[in-house]
C-alpha positions, -999 to +999 in steps of 0.1 A: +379-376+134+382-341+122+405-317+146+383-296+150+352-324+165+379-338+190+371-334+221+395-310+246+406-327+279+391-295+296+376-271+282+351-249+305+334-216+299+357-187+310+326-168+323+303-193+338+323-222+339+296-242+309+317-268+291+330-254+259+332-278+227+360-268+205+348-261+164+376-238+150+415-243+147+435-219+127+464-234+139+499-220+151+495-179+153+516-152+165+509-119+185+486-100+154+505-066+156+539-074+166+558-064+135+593-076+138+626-058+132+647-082+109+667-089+136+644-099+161+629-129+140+630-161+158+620-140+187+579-142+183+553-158+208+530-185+197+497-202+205+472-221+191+445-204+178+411-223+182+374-211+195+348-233+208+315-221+219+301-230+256+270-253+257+250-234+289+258-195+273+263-197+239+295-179+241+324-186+220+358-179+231+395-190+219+407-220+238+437-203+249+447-163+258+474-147+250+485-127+277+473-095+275+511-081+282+522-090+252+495-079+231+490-047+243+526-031+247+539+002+249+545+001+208+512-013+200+508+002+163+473+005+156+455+039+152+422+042+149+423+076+128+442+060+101+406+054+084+386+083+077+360+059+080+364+052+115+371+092+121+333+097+108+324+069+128+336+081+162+327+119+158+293+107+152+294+086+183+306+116+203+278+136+191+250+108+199+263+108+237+263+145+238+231+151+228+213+123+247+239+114+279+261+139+287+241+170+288+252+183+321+288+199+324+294+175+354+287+149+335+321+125+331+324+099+297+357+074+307+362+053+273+380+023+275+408+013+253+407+049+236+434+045+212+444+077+197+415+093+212+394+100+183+363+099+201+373+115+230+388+148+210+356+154+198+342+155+232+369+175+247+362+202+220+328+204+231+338+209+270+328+175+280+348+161+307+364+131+298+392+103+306+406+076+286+418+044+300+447+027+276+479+006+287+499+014+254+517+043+259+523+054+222+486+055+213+476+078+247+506+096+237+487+105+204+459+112+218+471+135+243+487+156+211+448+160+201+436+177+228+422+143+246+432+133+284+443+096+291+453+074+319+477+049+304+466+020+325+445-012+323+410-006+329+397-031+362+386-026+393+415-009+409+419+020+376+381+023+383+382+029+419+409+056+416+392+074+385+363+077+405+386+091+435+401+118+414+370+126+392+339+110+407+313+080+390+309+086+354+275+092+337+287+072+303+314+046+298+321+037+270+342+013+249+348+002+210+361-033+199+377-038+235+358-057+253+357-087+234+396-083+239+395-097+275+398-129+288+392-121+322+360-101+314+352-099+354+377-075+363+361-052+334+326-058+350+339-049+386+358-020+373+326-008+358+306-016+388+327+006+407+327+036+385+292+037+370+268+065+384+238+045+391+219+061+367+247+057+339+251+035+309+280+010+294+283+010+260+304-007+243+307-021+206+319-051+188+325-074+156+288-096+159+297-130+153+264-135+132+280-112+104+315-132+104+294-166+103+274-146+075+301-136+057+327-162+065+351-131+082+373-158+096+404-131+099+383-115+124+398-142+149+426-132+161+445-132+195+427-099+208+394-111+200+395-136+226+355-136+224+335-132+201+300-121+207+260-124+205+231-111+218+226-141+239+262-144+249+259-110+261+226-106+274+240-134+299+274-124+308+259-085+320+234-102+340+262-125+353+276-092+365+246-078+379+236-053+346+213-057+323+207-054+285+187-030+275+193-015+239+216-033+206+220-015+177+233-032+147+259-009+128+282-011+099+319-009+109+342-035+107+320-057+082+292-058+109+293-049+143+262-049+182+264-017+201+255-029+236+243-009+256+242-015+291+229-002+324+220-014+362+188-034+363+156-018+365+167+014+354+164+019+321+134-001+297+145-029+279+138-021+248+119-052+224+146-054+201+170-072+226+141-102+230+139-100+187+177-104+181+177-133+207+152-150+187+171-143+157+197-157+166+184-186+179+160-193+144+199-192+124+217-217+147+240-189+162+242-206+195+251-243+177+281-261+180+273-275+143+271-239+129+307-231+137+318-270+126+304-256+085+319-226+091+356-245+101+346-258+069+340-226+049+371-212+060+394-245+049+382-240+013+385-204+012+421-210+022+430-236-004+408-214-032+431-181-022+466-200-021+461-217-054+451-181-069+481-165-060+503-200-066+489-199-100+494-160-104+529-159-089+539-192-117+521-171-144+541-140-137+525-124-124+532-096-092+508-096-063+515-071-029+496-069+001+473-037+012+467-027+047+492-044+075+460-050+097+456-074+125+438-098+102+461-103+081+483-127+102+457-151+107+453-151+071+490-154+061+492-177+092+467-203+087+468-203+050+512-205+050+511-168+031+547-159+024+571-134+007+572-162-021+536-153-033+533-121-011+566-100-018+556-070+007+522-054+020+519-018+015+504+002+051+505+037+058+513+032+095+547+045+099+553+024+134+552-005+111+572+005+079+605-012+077+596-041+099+580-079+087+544-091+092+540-115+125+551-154+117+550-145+083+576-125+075+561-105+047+579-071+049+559-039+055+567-012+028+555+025+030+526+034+008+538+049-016+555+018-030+520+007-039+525+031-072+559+027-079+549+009-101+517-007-096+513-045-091+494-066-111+470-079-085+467-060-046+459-087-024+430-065+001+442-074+039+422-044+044+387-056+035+364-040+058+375-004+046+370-016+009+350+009-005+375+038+011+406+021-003+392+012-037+382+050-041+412+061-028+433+037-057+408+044-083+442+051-104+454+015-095+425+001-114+426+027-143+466+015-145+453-022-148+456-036-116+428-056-096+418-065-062+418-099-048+395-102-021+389-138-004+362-132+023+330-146+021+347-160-009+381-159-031+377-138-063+392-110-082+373-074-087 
């Protein structure tokens, strides 16, 4: 039997308790952005990283959570305003809540897991008040250098209640590729339900797991996105909660990503394209066990396909770096057994990880500017989802000769 149609001694649905058939295992992972010092190698936390999907809610979830502490640490080196991308992104999600939620000056936007505070600047500027809820103290430390205010905390029920205390209930809460971060989603739902106005909304976006069954965006699991959602997943989880569903909008980032948006029931219309994506959903077999068994399958050959590539380019040759240190990357250097011996270093602009090796790996991070000095033959593209703003940013990298290996939906070189 195939590992990944075994059957798990017992596995039940972390939100409504549904047994949960396991369809996915990318094997032994580590924490996605912990980026070693040399000397703290042998030092890393492991799990296994397999998702199965619940037979009453159609939600799938990894098997097992990393705790939270150790993902989310004082050092955490992700910023959000490294893209320009994301910067366009977030200043236009600031000015959609301005001009349609937060149109009173009393009105208070709390956004959870703000980052660097990208949106939340943009909102400040504007006069709108506003509080961030992060627990890694580097990022609110950025974002307090840009003008935005944040509680460097966990976001439950307890943060809630004393936000509301010190500010009152918020018109708008908000949250971007967070949510699906949290294993115990219920103290995020009571935390909300204690700091929501009652005529206020949660949004909140995240990766839709249609687009990485679509696209076969298997790097997309990683230990912080513990779920992985779907309309129906969703729609049933809120109401779980006591909230309903009642607006998604599909939109671009991150290779294909639901905005959710959220409110108590009976307040807001529901609006028809909820009922539509269900059905959707339901017509392309998002909510079947035997959808994510292919797509176990997909992601074995595109594994073998990219390590032969780069076996066959290193024995011709031939010099191939990494671009972008991202999260995704170390379930891709992970699962397929990426190392420095077909991956010499991965080029990132993010100075908190410069100097330091990639988790499990062990690829080591350069600065940037190493990418031209000189340029590799082949630039293997961690990186993906901001494609079209890295490849026009390295137009000279492809003048010089070099090409792109990308490997999702499939391996090839552009």
């Amino acid at each position: 039997m195939n590992s990944r149609e075994r059957a798990s001694t017992a596995p039940v649905c972390r939100l409504c308790a549904g047994p949960v058939r396991e369809c996915v295992d990318l094997g032994r992972q580590p924490v996605s952005n912990a980026f070693l010092r040399p000397q703290d190698v042998g030092s890393e936390s492991f799990f296994r990283l397999a998702v199965g999907i619940c037979a009453d809610c159609a939600m799938v979830q990894q098997l097992e959570a990393m705790p939270t502490s150790h993902m989310f640490r004082a050092d955490y080196p992700y910023r959000s305003s490294s893209s320009d991308g994301l910067r366009r992104h977030f200043e236009q999600v600031a000015g959609w809540l301005r001009d349609t939620e937060l149109t009173d000056p009393a009105d208070l936007v709390v956004e959870i897991g703000c980052n660097d505070g990208l949106m939340l600047r943009t909102l400040g500027a504007a006069g709108v008040r506003h509080i961030g809820v992060d627990p890694s103290a580097g990022a609110a430390q950025a974002a307090a250098a840009r003008g935005a205010e944040v509680r460097v905390d966990f976001f439950d029920e307890r943060s809630a209640a004393e936000i509301r205390a010190e500010r009152g209930p918020a018109k708008v809460i908000f949250s971007a590729n967070t949510i699906s971060h949290i294993a115990d989603i219920d103290e995020i739902f009571r935390g909300v339900d204690r700091l929501l106005r009652s005529d206020g909304i949660f949004v909140f976006e995240d990766r839709y797991v249609a687009d990485i069954i679509e696209h076969a965006y298997f790097d997309q699991i990683y230990d912080e996105h513990f779920y992985l959602f779907s309309v129906r997943a969703v729609d049933a989880m809120v109401a779980r909660f006591g909230f309903e569903l009642v607006d998604v909008e599909h939109i671009p980032i991150h290779g294909g990503s639901l905005r959710y948006t959220v409110a108590r029931p009976g307040v807001r219309p529901v609006r028809e394209c909820v009922a539509r994506l269900i059905e959707d959903e339901a017509r392309y077999g998002i909510g079947e066990h035997d959808t994510y068994v292919r797509f176990g399958q997909q992601i074995d050959r595109i594994g073998a396909d990219l390590v032969a590539l780069l076996t066959d380019l290193r024995d011709a040759g031939r010099r191939v770096v990494g671009y972008g240190a991202t999260s995704k990357s170390a379930t891709v250097t992970n699962y397929c057994g990426i190392g420095p011996d077909l991956v010499p270093y991965i080029c990132d602009t993010t100075p908190e990880k410069q100097g330091r090796l990639s988790p499990g790996a062990h690829i080591p991070i350069r600065p940037h500017e190493v990418f031209a000095d000189p340029y590799p033959d082949y630039a293997l593209l961690f990186a993906w989802n901001h494609a079209e703003e890295v490849m026009a940013k390295e137009r000279r990298f492809v003048e010089q000769g070099g090409r792109w290996i990308l490997y999702v939906p499939h391996v090839r070189i552009v």
